[in-house]
N, C-alpha and C positions, 0 to 999 in steps of 0.2 A: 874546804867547804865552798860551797855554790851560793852566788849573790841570794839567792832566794833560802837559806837555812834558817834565817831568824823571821823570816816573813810569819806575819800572822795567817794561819787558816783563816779558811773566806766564812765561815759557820762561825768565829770568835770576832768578827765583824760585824755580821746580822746580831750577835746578841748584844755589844756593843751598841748598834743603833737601835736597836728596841732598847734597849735600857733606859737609853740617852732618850729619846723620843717617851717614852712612859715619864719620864723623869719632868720634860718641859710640860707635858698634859697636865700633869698631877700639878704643876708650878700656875699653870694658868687654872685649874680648880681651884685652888688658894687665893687669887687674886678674886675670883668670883665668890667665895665663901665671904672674902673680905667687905667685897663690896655689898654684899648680902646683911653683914654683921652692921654696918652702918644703915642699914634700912630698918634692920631691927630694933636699934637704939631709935632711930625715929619716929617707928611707931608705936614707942613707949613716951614718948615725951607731945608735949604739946607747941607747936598745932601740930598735931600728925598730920594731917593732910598733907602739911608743906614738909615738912623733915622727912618722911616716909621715900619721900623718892630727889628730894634735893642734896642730901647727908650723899647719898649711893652716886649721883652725878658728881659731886664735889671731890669723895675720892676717885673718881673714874679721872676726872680732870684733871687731879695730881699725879696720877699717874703715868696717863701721856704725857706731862710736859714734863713730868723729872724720873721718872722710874721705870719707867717701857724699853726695851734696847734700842729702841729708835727716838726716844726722847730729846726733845728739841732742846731742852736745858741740863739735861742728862749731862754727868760727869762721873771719874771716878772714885770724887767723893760725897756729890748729889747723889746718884742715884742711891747708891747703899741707904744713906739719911733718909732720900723719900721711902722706901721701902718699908726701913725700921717706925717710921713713924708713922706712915699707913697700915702696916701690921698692927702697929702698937696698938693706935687707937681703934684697931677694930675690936681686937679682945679687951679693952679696957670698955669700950660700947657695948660688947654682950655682956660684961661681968655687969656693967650699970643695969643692964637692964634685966638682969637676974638670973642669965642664964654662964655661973659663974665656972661651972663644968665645960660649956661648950668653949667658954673664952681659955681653959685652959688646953683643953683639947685643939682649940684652933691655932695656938702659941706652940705647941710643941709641933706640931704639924708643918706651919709653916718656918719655925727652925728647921728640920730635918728637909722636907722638902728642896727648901732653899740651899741650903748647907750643899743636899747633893745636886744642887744646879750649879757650885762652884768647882764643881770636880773637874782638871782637864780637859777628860774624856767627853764629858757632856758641855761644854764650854766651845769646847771645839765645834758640835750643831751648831750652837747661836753664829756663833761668828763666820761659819759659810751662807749662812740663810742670809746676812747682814748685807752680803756681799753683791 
């Protein structure tokens, strides 16, 4: 056999990075849904004015400093925690504020989503771009 017989075809590569690249898009949809969901909640509650768009900063902010791959206080068992608990309370915020389908639809989404942003294959993106 020749060094190149188990080489991957260059066409099982391109779908490879399309996968992995749809995969990180859809990841950062979910972080904006998230942050979405917490503006929701604030403009069910009072003062809207002020929660409306400080709720949505406040996760933005957690999540630069503990859950982004470039996270300054980020670790490898911070970030996971910030995640789960920015997710968390994002659907626990739509379900407050009534829209109790959307918070389960956004739960299982950003399970899956996430889930397939742990996969080797797609792991391996983040960590060249990191570089």
């Amino acid at each position: 056999m020749t060094d190149g017989a188990f080489a991957r075809p260059p066409y099982d590569r391109w779908v490879s990075a399309i996968f992995g690249w749809s995969v990180m898009a859809l990841v950062f949809v979910d972080e904006l849904l998230a942050v979405a969901a917490f503006g929701v909640w604030g403009g069910h509650h009072d003062p809207q004015w002020l929660l409306v768009w400080l709720l949505p900063l406040v996760a933005m902010t957690v999540w630069f400093l503990f859950a982004s791959p470039k996270a300054r206080y980020g670790g490898t068992v911070v970030r996971p925690v910030a995640k789960v608990v920015v997710f968390g309370l994002a659907c626990v915020a739509l379900a407050d504020a009534g829209h109790g389908d959307w918070a389960l639809a956004l739960l299982v989404f950003s399970v899956v989503v996430n889930g397939l942003a742990l996969l080797p294959s797609i792991r391996v993106l983040v960590e060249e771009q990191q570089l």
